[in-house]
TINU-358995 format. One record per atom (N, C-alpha, C, O, CB): residue in three letters; chain; x, y, z; residue number from 1; atom name. Coordinates in steps of 0.05 Angstrom, whole numbers, padded with zeros to 5 digits. Atoms other than C-alpha are relative to their C-alpha. Glycine has a CB too. Layout:
+------+-----+--------+--------+--------+-----+------+
| type | mol |     xx |     yy |     zz | seq | atom |
+------+-----+--------+--------+--------+-----+------+
|  ALA |   A |      X |      Y |      Z | NUM |   CA |
...
+------+-----+--------+--------+--------+-----+------+
END
This chain:
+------+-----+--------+--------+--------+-----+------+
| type | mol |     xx |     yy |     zz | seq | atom |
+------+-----+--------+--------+--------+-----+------+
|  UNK |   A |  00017 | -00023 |  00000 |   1 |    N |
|  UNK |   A |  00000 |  00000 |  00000 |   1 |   CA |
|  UNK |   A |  00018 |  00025 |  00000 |   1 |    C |
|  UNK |   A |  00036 |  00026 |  00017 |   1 |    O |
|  UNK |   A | -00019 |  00000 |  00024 |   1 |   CB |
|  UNK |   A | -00019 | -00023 |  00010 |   2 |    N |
|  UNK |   A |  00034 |  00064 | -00024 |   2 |   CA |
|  UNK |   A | -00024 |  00022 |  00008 |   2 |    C |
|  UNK |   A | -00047 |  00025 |  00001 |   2 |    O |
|  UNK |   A |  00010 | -00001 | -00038 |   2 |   CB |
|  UNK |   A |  00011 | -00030 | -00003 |   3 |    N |
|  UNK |   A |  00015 |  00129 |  00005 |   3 |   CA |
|  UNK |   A |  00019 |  00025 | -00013 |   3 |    C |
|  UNK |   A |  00043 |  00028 | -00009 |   3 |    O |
|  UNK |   A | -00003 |  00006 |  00032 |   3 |   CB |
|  UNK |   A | -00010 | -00013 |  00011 |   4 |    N |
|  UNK |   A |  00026 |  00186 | -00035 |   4 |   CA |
|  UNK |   A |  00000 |  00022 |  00015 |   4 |    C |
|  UNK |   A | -00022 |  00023 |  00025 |   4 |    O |
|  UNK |   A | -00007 | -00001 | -00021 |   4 |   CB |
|  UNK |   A |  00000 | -00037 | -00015 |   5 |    N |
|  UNK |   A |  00038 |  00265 |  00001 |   5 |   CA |
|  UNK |   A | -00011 |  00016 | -00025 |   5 |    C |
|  UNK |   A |  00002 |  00014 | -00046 |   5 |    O |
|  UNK |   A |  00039 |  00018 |  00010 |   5 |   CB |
|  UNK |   A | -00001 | -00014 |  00013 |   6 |    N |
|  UNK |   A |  00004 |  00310 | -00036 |   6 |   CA |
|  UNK |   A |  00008 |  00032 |  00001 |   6 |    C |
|  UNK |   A |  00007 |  00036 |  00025 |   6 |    O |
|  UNK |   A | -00016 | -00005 | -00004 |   6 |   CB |
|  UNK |   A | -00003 | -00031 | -00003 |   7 |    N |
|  UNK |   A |  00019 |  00389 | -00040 |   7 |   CA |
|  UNK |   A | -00008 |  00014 |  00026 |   7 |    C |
|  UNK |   A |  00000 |  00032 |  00041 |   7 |    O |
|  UNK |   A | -00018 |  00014 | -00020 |   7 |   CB |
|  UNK |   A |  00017 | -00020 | -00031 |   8 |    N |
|  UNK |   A | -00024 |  00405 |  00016 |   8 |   CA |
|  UNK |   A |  00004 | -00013 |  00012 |   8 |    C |
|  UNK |   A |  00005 | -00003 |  00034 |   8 |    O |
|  UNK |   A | -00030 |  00009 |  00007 |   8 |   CB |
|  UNK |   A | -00009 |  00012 | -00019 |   9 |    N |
|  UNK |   A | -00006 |  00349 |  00049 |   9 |   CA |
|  UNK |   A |  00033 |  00010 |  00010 |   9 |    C |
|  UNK |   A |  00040 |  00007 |  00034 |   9 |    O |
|  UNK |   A | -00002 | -00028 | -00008 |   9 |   CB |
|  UNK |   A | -00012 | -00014 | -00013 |  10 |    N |
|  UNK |   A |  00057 |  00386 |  00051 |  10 |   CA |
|  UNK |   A |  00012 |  00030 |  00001 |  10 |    C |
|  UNK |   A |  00036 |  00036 |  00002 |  10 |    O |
|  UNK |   A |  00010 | -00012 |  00002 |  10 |   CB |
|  UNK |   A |  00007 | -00022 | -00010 |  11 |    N |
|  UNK |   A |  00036 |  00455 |  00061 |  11 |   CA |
|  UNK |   A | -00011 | -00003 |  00030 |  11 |    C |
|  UNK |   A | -00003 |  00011 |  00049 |  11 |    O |
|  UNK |   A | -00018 |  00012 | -00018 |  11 |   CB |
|  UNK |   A | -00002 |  00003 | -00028 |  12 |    N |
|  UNK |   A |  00010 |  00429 |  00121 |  12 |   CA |
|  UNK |   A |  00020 | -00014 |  00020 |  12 |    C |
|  UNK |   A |  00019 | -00004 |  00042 |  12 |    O |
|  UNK |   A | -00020 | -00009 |  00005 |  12 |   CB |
|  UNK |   A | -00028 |  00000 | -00009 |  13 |    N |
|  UNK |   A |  00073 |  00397 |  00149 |  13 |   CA |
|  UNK |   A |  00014 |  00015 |  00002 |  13 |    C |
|  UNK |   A |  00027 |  00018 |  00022 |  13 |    O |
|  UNK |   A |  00013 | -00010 | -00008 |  13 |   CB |
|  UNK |   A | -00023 | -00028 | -00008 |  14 |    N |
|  UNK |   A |  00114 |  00459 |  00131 |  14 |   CA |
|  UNK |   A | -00019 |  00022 |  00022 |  14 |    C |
|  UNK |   A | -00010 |  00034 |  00041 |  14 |    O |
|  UNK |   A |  00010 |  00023 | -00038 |  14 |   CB |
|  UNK |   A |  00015 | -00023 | -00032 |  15 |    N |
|  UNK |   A |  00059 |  00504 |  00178 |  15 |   CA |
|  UNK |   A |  00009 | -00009 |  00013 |  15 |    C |
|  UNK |   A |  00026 |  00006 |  00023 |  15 |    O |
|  UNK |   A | -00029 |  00003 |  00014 |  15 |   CB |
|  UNK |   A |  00005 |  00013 | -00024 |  16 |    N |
|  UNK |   A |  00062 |  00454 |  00225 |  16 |   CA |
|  UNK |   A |  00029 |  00005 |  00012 |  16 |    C |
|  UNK |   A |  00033 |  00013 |  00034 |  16 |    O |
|  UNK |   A | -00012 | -00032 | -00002 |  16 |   CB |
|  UNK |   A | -00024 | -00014 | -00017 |  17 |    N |
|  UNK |   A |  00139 |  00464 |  00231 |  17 |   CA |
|  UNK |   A |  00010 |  00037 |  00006 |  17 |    C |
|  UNK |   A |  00026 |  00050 |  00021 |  17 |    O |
|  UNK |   A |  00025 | -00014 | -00016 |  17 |   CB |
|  UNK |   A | -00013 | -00033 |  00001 |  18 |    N |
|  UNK |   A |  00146 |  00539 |  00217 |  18 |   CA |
|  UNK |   A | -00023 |  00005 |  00038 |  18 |    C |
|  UNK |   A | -00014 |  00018 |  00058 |  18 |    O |
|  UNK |   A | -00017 |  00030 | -00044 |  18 |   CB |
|  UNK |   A |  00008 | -00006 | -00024 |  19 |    N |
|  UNK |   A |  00092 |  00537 |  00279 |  19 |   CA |
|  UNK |   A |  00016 | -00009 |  00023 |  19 |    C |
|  UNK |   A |  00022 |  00006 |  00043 |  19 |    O |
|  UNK |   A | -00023 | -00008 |  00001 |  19 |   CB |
|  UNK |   A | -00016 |  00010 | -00021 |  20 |    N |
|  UNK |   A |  00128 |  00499 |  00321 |  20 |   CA |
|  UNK |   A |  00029 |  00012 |  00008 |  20 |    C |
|  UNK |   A |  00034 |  00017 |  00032 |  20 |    O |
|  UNK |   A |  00004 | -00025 | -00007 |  20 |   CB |
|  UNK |   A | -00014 | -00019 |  00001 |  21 |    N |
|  UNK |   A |  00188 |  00533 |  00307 |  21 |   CA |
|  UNK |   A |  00001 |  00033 |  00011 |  21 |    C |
|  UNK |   A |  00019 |  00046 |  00020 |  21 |    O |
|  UNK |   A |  00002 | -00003 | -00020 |  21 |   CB |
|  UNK |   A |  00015 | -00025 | -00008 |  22 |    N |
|  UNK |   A |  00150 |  00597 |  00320 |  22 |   CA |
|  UNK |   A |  00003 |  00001 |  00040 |  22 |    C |
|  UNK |   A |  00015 |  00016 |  00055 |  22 |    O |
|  UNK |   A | -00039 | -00004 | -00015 |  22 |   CB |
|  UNK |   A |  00007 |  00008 | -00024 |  23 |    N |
|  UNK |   A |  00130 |  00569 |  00387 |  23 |   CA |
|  UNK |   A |  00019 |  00005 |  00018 |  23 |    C |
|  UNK |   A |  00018 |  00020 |  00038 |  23 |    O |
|  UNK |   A | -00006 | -00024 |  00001 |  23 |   CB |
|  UNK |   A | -00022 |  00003 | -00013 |  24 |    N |
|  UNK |   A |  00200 |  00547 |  00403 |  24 |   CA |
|  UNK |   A |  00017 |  00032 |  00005 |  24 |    C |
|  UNK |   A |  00035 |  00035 |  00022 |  24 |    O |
|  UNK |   A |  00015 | -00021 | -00018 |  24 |   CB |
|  UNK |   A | -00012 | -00033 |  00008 |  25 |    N |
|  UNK |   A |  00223 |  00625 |  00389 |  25 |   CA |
|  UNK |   A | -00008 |  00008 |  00020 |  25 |    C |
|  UNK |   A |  00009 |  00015 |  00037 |  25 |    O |
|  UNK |   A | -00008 |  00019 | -00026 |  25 |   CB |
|  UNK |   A |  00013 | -00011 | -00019 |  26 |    N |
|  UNK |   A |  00172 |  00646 |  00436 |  26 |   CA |
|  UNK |   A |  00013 | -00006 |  00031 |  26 |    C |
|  UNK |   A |  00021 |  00012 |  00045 |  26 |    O |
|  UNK |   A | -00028 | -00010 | -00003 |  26 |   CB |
|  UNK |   A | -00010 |  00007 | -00028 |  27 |    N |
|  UNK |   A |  00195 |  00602 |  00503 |  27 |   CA |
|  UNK |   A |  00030 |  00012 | -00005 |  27 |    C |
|  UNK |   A |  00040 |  00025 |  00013 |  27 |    O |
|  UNK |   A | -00002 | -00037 |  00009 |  27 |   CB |
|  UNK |   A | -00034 | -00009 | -00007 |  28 |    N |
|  UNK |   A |  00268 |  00619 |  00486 |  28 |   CA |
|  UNK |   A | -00006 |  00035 |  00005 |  28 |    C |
|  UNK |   A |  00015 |  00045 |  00014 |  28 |    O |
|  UNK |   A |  00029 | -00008 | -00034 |  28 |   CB |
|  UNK |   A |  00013 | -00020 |  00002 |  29 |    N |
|  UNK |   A |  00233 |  00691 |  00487 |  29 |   CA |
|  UNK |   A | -00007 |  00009 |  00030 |  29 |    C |
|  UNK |   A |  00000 |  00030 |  00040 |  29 |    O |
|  UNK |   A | -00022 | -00004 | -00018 |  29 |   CB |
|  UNK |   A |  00010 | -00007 | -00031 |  30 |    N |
|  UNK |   A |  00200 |  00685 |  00562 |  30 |   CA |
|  UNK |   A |  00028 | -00017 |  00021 |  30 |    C |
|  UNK |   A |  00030 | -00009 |  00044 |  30 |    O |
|  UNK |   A | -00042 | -00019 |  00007 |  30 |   CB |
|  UNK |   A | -00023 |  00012 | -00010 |  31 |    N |
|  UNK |   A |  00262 |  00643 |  00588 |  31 |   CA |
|  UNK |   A |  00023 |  00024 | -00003 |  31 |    C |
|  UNK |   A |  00034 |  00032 |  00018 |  31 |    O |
|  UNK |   A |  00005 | -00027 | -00018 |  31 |   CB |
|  UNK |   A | -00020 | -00030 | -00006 |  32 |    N |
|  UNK |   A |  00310 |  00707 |  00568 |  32 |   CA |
|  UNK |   A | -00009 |  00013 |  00003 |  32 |    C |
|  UNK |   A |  00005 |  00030 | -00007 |  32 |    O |
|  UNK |   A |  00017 |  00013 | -00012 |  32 |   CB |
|  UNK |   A |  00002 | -00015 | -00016 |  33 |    N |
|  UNK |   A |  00266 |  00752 |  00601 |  33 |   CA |
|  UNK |   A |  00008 | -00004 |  00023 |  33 |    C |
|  UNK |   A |  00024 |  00010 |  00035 |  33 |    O |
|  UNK |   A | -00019 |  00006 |  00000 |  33 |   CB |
|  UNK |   A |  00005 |  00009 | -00028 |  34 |    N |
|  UNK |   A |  00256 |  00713 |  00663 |  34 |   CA |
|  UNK |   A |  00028 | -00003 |  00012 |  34 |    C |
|  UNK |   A |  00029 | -00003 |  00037 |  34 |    O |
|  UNK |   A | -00016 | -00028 |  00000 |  34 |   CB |
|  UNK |   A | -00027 | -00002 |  00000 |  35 |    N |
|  UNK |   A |  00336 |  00710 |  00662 |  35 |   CA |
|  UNK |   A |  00012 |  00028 |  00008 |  35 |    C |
|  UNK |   A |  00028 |  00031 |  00026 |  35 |    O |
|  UNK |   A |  00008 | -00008 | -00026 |  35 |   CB |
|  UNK |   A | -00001 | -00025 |  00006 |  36 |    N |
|  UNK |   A |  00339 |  00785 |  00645 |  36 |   CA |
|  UNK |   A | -00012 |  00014 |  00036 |  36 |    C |
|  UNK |   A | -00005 |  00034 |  00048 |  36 |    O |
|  UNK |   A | -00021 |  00006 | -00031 |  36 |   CB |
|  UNK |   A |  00015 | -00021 | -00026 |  37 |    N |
|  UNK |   A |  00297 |  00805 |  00711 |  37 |   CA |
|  UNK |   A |  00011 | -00023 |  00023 |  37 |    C |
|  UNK |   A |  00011 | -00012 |  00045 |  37 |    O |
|  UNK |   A | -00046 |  00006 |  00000 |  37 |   CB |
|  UNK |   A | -00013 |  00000 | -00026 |  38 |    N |
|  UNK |   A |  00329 |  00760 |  00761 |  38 |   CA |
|  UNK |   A |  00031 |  00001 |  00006 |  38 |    C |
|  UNK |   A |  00044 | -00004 |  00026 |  38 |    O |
|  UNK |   A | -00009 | -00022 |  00010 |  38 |   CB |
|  UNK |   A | -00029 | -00009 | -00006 |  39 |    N |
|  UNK |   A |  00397 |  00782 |  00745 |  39 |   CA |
|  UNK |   A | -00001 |  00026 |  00008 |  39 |    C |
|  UNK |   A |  00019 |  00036 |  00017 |  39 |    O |
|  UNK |   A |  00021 | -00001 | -00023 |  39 |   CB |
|  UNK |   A | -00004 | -00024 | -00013 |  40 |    N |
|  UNK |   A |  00375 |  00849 |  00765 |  40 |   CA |
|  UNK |   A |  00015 |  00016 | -00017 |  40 |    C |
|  UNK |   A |  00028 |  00034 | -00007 |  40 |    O |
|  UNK |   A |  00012 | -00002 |  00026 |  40 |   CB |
|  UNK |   A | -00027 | -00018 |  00013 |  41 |    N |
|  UNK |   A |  00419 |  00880 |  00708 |  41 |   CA |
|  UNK |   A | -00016 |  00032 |  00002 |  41 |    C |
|  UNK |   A | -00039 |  00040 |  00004 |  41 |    O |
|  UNK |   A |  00009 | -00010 | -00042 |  41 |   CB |
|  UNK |   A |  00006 | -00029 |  00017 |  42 |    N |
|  UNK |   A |  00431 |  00958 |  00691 |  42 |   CA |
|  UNK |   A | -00022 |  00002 | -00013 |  42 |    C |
|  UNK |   A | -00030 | -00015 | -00027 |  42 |    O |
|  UNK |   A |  00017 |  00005 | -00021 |  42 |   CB |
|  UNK |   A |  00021 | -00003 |  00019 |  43 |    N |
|  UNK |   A |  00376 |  00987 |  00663 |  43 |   CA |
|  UNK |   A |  00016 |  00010 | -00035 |  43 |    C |
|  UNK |   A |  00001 |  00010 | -00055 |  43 |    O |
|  UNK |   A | -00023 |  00026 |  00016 |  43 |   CB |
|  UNK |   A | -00014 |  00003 |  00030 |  44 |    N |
|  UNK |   A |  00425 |  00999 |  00596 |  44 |   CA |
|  UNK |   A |  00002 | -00020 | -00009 |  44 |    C |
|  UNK |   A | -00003 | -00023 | -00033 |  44 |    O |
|  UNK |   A |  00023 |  00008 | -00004 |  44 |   CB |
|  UNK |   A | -00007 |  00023 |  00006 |  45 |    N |
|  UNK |   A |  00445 |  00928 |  00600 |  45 |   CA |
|  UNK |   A | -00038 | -00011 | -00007 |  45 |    C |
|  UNK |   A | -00049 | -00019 | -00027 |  45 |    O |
|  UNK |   A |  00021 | -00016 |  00029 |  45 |   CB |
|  UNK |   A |  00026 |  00004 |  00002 |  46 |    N |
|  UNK |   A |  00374 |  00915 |  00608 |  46 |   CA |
|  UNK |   A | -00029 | -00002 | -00019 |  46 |    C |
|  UNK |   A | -00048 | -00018 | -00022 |  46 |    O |
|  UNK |   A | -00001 |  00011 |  00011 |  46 |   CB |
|  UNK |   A |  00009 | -00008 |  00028 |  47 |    N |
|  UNK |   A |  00344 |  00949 |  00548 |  47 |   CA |
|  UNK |   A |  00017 | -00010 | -00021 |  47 |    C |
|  UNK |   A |  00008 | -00010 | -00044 |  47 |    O |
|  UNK |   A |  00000 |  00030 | -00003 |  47 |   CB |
|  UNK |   A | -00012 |  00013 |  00023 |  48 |    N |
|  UNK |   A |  00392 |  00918 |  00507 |  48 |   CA |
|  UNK |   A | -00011 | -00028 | -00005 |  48 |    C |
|  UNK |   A | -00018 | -00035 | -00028 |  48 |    O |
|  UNK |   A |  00029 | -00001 |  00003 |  48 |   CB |
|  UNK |   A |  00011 |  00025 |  00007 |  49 |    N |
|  UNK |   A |  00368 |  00847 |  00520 |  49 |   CA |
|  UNK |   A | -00031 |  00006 | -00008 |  49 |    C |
|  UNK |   A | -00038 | -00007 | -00028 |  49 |    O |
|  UNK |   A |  00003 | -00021 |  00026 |  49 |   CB |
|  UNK |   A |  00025 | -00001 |  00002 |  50 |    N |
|  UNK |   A |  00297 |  00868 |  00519 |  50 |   CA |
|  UNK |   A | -00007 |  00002 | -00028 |  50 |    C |
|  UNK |   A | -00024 | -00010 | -00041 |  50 |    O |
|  UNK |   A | -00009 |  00020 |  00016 |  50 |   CB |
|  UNK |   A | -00004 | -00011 |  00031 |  51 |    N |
|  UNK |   A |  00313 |  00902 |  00450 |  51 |   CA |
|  UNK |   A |  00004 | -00018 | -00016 |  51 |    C |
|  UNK |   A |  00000 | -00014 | -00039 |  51 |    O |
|  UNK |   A |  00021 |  00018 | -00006 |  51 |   CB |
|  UNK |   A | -00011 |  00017 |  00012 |  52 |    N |
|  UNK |   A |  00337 |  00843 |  00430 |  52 |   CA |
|  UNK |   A | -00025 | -00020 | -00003 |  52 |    C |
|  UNK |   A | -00034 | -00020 | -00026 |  52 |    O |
|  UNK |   A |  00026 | -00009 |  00013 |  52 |   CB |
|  UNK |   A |  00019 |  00015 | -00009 |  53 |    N |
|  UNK |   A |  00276 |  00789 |  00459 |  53 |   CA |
|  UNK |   A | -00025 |  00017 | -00015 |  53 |    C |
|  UNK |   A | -00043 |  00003 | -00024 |  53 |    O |
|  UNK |   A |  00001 | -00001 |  00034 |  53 |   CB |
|  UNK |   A |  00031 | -00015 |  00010 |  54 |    N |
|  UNK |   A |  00219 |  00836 |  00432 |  54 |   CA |
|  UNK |   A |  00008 |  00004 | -00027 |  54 |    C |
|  UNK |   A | -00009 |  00016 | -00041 |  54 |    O |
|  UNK |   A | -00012 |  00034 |  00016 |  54 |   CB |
|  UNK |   A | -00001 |  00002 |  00026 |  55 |    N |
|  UNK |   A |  00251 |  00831 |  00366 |  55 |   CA |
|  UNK |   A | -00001 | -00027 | -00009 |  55 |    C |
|  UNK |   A | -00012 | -00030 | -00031 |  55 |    O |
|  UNK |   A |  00022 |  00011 | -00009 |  55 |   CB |
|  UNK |   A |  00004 |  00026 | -00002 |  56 |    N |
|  UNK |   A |  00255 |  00754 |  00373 |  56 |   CA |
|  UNK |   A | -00031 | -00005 | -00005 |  56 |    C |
|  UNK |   A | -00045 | -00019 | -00019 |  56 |    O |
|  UNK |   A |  00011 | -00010 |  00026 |  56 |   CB |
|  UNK |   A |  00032 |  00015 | -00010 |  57 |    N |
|  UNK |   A |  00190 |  00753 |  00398 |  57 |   CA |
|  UNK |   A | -00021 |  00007 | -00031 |  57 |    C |
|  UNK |   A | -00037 | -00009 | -00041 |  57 |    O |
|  UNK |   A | -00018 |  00022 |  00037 |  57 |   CB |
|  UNK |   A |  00016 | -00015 |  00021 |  58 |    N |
|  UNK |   A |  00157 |  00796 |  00340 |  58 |   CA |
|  UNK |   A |  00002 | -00028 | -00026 |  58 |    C |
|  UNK |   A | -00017 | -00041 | -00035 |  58 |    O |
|  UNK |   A |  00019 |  00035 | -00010 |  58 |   CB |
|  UNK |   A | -00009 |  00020 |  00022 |  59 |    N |
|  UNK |   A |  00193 |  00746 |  00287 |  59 |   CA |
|  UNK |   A | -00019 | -00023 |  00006 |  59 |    C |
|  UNK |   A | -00037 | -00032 | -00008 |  59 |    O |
|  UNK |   A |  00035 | -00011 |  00001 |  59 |   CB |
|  UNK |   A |  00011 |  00026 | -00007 |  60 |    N |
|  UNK |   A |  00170 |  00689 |  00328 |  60 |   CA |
|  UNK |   A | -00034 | -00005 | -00006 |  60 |    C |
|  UNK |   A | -00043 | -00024 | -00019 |  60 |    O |
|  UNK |   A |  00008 | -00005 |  00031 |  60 |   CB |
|  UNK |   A |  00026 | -00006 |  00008 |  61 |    N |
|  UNK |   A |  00093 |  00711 |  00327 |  61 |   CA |
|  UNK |   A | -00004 | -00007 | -00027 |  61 |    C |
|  UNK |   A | -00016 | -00027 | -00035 |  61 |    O |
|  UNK |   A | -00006 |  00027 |  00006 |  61 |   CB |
|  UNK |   A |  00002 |  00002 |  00021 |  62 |    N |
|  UNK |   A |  00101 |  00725 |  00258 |  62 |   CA |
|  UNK |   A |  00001 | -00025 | -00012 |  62 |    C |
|  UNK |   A | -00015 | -00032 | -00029 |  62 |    O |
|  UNK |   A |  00012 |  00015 | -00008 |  62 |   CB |
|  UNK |   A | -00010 |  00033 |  00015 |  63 |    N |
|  UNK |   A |  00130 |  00653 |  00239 |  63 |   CA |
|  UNK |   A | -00030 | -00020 |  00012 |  63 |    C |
|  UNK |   A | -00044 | -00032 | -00005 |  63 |    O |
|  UNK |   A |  00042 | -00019 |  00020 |  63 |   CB |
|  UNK |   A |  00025 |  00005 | -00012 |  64 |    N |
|  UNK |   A |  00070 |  00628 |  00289 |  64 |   CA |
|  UNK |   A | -00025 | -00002 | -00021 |  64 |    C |
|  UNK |   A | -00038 | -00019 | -00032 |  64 |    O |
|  UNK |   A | -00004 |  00021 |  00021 |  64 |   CB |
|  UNK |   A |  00027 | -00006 |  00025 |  65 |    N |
|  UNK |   A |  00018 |  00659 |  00245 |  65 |   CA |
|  UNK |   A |  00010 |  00001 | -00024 |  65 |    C |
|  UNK |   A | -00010 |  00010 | -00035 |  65 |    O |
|  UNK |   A | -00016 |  00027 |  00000 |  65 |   CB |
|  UNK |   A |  00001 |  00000 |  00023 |  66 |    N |
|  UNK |   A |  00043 |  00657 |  00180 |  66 |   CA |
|  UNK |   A |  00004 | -00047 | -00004 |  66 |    C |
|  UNK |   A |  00000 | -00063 | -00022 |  66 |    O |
|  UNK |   A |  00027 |  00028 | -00013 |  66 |   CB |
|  UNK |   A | -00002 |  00036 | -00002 |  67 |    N |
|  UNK |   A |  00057 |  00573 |  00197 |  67 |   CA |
|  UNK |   A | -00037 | -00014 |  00006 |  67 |    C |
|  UNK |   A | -00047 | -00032 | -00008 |  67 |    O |
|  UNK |   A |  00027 | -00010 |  00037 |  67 |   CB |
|  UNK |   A |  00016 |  00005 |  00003 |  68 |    N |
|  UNK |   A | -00010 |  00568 |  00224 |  68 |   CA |
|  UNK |   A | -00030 |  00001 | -00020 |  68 |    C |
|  UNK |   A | -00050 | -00014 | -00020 |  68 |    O |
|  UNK |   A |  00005 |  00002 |  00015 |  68 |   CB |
|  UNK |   A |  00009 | -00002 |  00030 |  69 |    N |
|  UNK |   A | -00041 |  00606 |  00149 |  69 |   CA |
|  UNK |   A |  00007 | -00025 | -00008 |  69 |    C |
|  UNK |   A | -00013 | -00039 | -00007 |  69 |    O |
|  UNK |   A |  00013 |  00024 | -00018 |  69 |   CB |
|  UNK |   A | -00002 |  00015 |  00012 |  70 |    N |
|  UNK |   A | -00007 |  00550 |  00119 |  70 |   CA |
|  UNK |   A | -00025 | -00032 |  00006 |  70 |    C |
|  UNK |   A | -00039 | -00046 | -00008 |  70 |    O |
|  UNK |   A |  00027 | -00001 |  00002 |  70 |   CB |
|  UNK |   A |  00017 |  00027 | -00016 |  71 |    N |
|  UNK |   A | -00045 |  00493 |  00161 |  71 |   CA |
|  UNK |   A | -00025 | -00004 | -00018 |  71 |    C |
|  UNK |   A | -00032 | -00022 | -00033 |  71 |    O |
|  UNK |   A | -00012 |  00007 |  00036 |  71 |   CB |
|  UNK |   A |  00029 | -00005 |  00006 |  72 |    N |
|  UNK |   A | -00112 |  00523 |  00147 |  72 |   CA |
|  UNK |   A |  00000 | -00002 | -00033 |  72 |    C |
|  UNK |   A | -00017 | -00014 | -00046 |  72 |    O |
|  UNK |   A | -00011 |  00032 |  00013 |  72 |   CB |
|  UNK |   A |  00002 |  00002 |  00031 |  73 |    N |
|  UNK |   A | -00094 |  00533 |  00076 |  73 |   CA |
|  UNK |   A |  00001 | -00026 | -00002 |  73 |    C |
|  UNK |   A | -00022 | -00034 | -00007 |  73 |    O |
|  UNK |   A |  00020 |  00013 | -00017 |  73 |   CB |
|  UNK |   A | -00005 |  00033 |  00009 |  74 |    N |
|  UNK |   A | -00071 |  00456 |  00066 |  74 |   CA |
|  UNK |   A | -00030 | -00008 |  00009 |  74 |    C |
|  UNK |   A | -00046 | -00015 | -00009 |  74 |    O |
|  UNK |   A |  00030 | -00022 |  00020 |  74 |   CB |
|  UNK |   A |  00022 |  00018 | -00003 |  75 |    N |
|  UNK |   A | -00129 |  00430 |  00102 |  75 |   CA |
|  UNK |   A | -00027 |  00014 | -00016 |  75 |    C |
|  UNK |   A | -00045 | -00001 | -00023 |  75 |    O |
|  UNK |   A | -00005 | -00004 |  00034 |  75 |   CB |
|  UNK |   A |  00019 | -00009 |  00019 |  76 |    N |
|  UNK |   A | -00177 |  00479 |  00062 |  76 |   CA |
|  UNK |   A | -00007 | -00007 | -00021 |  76 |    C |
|  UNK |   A | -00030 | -00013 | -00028 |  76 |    O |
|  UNK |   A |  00004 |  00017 | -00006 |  76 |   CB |
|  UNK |   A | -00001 |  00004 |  00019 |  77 |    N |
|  UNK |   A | -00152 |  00467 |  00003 |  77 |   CA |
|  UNK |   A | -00001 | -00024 | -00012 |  77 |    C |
|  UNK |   A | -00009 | -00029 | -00035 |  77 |    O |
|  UNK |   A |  00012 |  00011 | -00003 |  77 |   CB |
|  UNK |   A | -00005 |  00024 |  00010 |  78 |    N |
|  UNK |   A | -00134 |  00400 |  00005 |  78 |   CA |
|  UNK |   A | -00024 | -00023 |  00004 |  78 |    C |
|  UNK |   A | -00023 | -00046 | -00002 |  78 |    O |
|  UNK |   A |  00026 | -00007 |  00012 |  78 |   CB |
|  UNK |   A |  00019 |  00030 | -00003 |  79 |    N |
|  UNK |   A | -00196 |  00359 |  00022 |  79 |   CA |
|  UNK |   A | -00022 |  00017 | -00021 |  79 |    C |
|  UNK |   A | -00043 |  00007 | -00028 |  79 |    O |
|  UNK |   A | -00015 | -00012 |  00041 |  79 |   CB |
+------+-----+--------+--------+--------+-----+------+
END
């Protein structure tokens, strides 16, 4: 018995990792805050990581939702 993948079968696999991926962006995201505030740093030092994490985080969202578009599209499209 041969199963074939079609297109949308993997459009929804690639969501499913760009989400996950997304996801993974996010915890590494609340993990270097939570790092960030119990070292107590400088508030210069401080804004730099933050600057850094809220640019992460933005990407990460973005990869989130543009992974979970794909999903909806494959399963839309594909049945």
């Amino acid at each position: 018995m041969e199963v074939r993948m079609t297109i949308w079968d993997g459009l929804i696999w690639g969501g499913t990792a760009l989400t996950l991926a997304g996801l993974a962006a996010l915890v590494w995201c609340v993990v270097m805050a939570a790092r960030a505030k119990a070292r107590a740093l400088p508030e210069d030092r401080m804004r730099a990581v933050m600057r850094r994490v809220v640019a992460v985080n933005m990407a990460a969202l973005g990869a989130s939702v543009f992974g979970l578009m794909f999903v909806v599209l494959g399963i839309m499209l594909g049945r």
